[in-house]
MDTraj code that builds the backbone (N, CA, C; nanometers):
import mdtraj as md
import numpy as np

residues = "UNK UNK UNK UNK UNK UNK UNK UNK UNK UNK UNK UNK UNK UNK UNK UNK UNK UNK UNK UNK UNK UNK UNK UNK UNK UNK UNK UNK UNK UNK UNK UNK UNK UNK UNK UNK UNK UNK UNK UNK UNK UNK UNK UNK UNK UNK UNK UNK UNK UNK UNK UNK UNK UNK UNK UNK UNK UNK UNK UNK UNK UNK UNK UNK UNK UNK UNK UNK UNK UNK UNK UNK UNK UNK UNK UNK UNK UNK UNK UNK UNK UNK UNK UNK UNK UNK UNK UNK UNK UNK UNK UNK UNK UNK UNK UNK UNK UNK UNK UNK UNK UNK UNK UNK UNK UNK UNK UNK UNK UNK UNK UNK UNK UNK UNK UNK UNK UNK UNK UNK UNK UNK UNK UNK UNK UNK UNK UNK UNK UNK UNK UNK UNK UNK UNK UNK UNK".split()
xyz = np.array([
    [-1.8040, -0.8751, 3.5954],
    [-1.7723, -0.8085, 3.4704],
    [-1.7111, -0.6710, 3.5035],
    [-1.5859, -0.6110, 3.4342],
    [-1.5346, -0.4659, 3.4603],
    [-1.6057, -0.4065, 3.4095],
    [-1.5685, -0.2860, 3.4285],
    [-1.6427, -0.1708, 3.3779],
    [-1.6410, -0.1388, 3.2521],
    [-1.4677, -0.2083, 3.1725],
    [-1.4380, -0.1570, 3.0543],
    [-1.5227, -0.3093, 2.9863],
    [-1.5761, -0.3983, 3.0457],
    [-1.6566, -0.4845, 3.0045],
    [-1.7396, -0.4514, 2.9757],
    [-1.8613, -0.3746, 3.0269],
    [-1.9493, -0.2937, 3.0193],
    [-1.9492, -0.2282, 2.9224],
    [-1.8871, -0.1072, 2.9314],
    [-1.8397, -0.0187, 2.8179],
    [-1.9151, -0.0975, 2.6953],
    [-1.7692, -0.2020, 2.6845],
    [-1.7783, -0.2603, 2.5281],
    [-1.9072, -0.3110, 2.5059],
    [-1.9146, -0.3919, 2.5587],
    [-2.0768, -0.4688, 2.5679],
    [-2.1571, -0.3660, 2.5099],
    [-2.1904, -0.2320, 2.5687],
    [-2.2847, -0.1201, 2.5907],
    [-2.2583, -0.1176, 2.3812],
    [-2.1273, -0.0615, 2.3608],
    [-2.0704, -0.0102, 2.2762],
    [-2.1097, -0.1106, 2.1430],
    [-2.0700, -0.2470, 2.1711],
    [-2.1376, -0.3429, 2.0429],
    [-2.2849, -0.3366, 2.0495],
    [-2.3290, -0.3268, 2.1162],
    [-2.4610, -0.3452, 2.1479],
    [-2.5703, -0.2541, 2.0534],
    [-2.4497, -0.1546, 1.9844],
    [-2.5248, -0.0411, 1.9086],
    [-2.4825, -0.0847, 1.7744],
    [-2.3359, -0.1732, 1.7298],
    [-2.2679, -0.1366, 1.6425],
    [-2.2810, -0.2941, 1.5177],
    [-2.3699, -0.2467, 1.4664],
    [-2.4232, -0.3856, 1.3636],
    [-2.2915, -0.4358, 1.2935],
    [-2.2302, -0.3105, 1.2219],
    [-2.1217, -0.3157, 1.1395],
    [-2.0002, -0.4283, 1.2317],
    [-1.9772, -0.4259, 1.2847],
    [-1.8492, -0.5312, 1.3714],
    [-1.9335, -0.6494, 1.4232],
    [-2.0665, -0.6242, 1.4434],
    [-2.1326, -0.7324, 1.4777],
    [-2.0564, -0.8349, 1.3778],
    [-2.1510, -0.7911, 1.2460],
    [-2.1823, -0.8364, 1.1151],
    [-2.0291, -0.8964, 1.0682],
    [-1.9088, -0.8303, 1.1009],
    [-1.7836, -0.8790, 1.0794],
    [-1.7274, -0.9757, 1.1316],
    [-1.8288, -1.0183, 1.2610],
    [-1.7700, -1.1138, 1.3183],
    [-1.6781, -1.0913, 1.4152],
    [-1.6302, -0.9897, 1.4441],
    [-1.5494, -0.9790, 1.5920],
    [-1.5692, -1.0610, 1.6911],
    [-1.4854, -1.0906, 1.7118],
    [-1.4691, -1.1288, 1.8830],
    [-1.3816, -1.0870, 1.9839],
    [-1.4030, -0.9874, 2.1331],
    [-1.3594, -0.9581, 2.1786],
    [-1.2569, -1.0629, 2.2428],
    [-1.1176, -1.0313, 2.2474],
    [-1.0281, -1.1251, 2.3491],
    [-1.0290, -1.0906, 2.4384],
    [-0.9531, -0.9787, 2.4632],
    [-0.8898, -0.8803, 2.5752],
    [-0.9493, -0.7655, 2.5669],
    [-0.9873, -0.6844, 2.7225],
    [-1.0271, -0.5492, 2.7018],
    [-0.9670, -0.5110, 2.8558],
    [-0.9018, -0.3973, 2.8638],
    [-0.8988, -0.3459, 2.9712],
    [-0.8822, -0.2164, 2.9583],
    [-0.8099, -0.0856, 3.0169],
    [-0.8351, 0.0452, 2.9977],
    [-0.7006, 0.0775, 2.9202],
    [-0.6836, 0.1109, 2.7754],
    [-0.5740, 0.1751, 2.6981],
    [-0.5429, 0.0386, 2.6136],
    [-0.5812, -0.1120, 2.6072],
    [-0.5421, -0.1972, 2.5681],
    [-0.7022, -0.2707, 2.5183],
    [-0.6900, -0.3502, 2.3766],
    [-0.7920, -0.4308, 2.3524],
    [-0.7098, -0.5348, 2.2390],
    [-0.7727, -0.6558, 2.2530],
    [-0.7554, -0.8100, 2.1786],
    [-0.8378, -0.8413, 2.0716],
    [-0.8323, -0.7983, 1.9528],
    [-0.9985, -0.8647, 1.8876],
    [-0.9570, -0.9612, 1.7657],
    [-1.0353, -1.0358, 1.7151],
    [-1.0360, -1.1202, 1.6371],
    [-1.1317, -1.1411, 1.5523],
    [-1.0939, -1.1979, 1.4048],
    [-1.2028, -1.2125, 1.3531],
    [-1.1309, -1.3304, 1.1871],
    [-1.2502, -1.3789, 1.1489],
    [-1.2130, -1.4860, 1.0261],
    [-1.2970, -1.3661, 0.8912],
    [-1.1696, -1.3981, 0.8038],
    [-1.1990, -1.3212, 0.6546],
    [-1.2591, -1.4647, 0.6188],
    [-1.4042, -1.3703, 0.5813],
    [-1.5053, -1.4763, 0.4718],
    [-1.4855, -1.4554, 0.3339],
    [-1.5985, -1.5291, 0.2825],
    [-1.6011, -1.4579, 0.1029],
    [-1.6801, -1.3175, 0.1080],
    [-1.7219, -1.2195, 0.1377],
    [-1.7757, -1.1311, 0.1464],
    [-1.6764, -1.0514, 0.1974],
    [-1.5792, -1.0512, 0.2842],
    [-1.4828, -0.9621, 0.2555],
    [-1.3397, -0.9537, 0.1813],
    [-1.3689, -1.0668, 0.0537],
    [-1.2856, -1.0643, -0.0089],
    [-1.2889, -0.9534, -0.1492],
    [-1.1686, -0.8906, -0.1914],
    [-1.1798, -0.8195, -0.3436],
    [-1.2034, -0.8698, -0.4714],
    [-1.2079, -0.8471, -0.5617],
    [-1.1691, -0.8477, -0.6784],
    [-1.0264, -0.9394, -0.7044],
    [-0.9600, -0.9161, -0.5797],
    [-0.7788, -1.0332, -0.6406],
    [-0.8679, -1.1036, -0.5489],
    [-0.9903, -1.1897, -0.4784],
    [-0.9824, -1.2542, -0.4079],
    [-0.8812, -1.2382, -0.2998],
    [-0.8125, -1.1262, -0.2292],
    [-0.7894, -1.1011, -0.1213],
    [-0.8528, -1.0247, -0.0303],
    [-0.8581, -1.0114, 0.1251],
    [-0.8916, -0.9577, 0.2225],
    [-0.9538, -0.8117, 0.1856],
    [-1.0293, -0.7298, 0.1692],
    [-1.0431, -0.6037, 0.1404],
    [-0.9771, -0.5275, 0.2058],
    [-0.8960, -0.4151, 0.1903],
    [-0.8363, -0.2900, 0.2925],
    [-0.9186, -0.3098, 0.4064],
    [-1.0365, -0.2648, 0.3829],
    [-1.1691, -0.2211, 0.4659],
    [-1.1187, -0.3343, 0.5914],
    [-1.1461, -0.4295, 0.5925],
    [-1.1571, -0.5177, 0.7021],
    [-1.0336, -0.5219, 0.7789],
    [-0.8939, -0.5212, 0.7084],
    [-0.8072, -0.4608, 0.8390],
    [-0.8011, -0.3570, 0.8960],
    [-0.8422, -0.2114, 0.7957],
    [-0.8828, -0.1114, 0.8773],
    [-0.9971, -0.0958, 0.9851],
    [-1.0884, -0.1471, 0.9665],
    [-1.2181, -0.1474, 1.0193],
    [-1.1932, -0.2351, 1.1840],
    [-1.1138, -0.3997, 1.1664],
    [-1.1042, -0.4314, 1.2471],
    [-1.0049, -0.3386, 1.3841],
    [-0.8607, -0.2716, 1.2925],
    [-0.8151, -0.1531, 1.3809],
    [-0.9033, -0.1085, 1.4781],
    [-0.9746, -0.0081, 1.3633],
    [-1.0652, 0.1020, 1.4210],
    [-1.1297, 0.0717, 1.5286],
    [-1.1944, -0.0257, 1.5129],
    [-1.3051, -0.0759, 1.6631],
    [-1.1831, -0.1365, 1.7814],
    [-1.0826, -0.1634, 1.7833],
    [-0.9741, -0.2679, 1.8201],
    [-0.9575, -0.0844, 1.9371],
    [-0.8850, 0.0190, 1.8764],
    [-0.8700, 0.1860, 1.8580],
    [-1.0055, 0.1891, 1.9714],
    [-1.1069, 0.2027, 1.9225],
    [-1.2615, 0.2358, 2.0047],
    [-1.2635, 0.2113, 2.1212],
    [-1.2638, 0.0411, 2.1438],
    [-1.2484, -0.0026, 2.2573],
    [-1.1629, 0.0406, 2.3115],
    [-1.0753, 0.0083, 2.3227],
    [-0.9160, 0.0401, 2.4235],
    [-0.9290, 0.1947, 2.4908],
    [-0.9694, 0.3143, 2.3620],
    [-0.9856, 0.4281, 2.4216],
    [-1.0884, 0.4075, 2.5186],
    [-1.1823, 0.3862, 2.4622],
    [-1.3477, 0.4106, 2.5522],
    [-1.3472, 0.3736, 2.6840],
    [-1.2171, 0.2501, 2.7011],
    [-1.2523, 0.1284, 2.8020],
    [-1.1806, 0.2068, 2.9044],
    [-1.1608, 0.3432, 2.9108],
    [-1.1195, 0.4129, 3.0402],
    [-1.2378, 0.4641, 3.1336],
    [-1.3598, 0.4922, 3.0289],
    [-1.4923, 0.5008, 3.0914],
    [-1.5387, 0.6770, 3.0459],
    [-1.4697, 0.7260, 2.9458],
    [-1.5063, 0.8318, 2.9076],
    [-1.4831, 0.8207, 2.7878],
    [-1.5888, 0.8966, 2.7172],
    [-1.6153, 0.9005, 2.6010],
    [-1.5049, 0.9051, 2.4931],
    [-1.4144, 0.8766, 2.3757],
    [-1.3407, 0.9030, 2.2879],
    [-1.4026, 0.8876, 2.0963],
    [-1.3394, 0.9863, 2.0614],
    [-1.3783, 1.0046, 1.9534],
    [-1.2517, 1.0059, 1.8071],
    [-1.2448, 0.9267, 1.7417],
    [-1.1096, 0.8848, 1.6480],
    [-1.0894, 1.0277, 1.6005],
    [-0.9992, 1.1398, 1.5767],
    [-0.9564, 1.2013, 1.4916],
    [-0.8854, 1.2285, 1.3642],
    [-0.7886, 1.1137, 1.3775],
    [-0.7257, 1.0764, 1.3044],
    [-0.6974, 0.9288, 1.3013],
    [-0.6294, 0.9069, 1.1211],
    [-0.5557, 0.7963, 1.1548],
    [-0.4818, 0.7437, 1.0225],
    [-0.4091, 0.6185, 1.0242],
    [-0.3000, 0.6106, 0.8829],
    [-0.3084, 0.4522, 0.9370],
    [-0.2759, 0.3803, 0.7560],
    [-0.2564, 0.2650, 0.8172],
    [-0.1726, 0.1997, 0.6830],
    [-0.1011, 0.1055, 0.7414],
    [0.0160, 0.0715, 0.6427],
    [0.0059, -0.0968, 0.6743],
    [-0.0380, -0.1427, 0.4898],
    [-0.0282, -0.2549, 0.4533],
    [0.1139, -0.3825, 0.4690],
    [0.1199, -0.4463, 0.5369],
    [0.2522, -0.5144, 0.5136],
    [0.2236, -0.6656, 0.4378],
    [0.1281, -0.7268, 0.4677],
    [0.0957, -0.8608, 0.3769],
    [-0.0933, -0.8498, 0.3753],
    [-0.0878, -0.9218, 0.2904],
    [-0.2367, -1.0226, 0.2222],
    [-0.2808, -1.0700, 0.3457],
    [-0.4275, -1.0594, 0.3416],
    [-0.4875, -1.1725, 0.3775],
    [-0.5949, -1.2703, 0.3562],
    [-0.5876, -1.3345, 0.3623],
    [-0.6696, -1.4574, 0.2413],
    [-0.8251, -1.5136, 0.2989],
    [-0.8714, -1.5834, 0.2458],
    [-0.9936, -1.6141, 0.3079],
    [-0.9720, -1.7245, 0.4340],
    [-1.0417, -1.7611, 0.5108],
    [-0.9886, -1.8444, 0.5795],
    [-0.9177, -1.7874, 0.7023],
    [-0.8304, -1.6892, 0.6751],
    [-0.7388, -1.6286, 0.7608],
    [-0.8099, -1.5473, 0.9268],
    [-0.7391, -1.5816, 0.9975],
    [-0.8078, -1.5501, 1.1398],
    [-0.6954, -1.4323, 1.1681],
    [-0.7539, -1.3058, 1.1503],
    [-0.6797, -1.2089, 1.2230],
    [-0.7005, -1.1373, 1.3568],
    [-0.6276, -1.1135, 1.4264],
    [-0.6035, -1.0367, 1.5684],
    [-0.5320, -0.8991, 1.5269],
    [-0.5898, -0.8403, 1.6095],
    [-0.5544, -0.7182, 1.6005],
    [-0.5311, -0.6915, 1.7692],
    [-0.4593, -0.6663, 1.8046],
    [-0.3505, -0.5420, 1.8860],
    [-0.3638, -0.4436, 1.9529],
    [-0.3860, -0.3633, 2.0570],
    [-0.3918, -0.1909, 2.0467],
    [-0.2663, -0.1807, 2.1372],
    [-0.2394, -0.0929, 2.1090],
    [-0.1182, -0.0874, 2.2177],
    [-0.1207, 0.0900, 2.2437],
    [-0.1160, 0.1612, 2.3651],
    [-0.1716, 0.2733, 2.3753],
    [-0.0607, 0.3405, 2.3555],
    [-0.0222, 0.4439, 2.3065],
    [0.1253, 0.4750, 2.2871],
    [0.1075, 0.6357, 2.3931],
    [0.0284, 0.6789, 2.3842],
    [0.0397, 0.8142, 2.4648],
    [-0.1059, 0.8482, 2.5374],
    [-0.1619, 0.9436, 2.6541],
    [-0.2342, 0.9337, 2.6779],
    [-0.2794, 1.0792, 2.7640],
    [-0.3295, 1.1975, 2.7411],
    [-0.3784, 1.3281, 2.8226],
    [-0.5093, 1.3302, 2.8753],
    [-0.5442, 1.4120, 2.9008],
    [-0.7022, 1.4564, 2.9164],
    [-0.7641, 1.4734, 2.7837],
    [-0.6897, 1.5152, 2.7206],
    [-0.7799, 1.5916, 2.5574],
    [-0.7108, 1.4507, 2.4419],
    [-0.6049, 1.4254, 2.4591],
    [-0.5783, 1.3360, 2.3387],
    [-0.5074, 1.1793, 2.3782],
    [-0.5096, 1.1207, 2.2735],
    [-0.4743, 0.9799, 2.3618],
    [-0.4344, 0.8898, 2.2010],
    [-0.3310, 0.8689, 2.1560],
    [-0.2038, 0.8099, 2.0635],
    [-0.1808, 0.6260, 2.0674],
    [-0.3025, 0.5611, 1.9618],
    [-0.2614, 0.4254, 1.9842],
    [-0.2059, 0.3610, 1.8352],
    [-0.1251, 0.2264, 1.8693],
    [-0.1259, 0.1839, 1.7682],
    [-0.2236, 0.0356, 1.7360],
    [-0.2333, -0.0028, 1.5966],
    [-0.2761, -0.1355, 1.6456],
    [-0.2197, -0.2271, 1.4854],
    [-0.1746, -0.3330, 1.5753],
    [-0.1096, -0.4135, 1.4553],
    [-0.1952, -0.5404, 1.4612],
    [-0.2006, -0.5767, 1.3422],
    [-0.3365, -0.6671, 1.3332],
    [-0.2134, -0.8168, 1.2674],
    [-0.2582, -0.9139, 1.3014],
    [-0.1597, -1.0646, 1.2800],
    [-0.2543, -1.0891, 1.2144],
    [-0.1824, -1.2169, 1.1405],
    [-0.2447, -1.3720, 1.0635],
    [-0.1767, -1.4782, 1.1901],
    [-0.3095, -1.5087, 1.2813],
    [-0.2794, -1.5851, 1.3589],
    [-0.1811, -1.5899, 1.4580],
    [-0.1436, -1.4485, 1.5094],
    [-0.0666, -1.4041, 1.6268],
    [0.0627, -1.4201, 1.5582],
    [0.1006, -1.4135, 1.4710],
    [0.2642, -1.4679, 1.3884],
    [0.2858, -1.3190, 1.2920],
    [0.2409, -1.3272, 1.1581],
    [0.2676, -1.2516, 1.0932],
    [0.1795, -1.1064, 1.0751],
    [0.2573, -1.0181, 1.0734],
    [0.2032, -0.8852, 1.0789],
    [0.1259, -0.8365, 0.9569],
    [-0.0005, -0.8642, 0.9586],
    [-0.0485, -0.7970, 0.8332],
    [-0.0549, -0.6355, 0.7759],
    [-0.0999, -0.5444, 0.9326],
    [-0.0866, -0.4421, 0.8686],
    [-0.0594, -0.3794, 1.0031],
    [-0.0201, -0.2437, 1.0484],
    [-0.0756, -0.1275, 1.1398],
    [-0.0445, -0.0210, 1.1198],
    [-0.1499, 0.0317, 1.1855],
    [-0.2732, 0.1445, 1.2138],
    [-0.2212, 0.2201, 1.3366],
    [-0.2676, 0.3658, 1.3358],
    [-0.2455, 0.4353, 1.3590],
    [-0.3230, 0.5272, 1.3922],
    [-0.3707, 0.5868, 1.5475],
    [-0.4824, 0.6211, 1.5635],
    [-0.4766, 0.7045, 1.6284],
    [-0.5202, 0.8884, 1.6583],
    [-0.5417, 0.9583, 1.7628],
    [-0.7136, 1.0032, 1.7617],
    [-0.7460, 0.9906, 1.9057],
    [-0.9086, 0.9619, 1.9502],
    [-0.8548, 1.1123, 2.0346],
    [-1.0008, 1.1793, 2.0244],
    [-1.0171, 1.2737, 2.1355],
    [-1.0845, 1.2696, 2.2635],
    [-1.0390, 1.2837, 2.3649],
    [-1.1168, 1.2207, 2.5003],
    [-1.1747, 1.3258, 2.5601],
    [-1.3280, 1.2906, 2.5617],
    [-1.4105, 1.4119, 2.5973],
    [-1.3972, 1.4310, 2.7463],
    [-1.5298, 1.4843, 2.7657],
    [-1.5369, 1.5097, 2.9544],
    [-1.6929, 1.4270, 2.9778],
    [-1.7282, 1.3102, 2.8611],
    [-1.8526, 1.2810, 2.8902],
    [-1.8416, 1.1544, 2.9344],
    [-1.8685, 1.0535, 3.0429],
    [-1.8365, 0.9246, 3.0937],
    [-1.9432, 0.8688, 3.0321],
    [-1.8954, 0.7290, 3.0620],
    [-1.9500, 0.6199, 2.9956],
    [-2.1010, 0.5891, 3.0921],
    [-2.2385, 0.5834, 3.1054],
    [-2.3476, 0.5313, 3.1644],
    [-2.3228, 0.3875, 3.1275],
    [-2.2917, 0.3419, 3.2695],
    [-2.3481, 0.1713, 3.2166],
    [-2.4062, 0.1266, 3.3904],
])
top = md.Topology()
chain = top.add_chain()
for i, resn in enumerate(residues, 1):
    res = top.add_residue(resn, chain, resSeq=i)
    for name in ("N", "CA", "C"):
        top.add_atom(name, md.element.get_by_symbol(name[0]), res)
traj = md.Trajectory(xyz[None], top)
């Protein structure tokens, strides 16, 4: 197992909320993460579509990992995220990170989340602050 295996492991291990969503890690390595997950009826709205929440949310942790998985601590500062389609119940989304920039103090990702590796549902937009505290695992 890597280290940025660890990490995550360590990292779900605390985090009920993504438990509870159903994630599944694909890919993890350092500046990059794979995750996945199926929209139930519980994260559907009022139109019976996908809630905001769950493509943002899946981002965010998608964002977490990828930073963290360098082995020092990161913390989200910011972030923006732009709707491009629906997603329905049933629907299996992946989400993306792709690291766009990276310092000692700040570190610039994006993450575009699919309907089934094809169509782009939404992305996100993320700057994490990277401390000086490493990861114990």
């Amino acid at each position: 197992m890597t280290n940025a295996n660890k990490i995550i492991k360590k990292m779900l291990s605390h985090d009920d909320f993504s438990i509870w969503l159903g994630i599944e890690l694909l890919e993890i390595k350092s500046g990059y993460c794979k995750l996945a997950l199926i929209v139930k009826d519980e994260m559907l709205n009022g139109f019976q579509i996908a809630h905001g929440g769950i493509c943002f949310s899946i981002s965010d942790t998608a964002l977490a990992f990828a930073a963290n998985a360098y082995g020092m601590k990161c913390y989200t500062i910011e972030t923006s995220l732009n709707y491009h389609q629906k997603a329905l119940l049933g629907d299996k989304l992946i989400a993306e990170t792709t690291e766009l920039s990276r310092d000692l103090k700040r570190a610039v990702y994006e993450v575009k989340v699919y309907r089934d590796e094809h169509d782009v549902i939404s992305t996100f937009r993320g700057i994490v602050h990277v401390s000086n505290k490493k990861w114990e695992i």
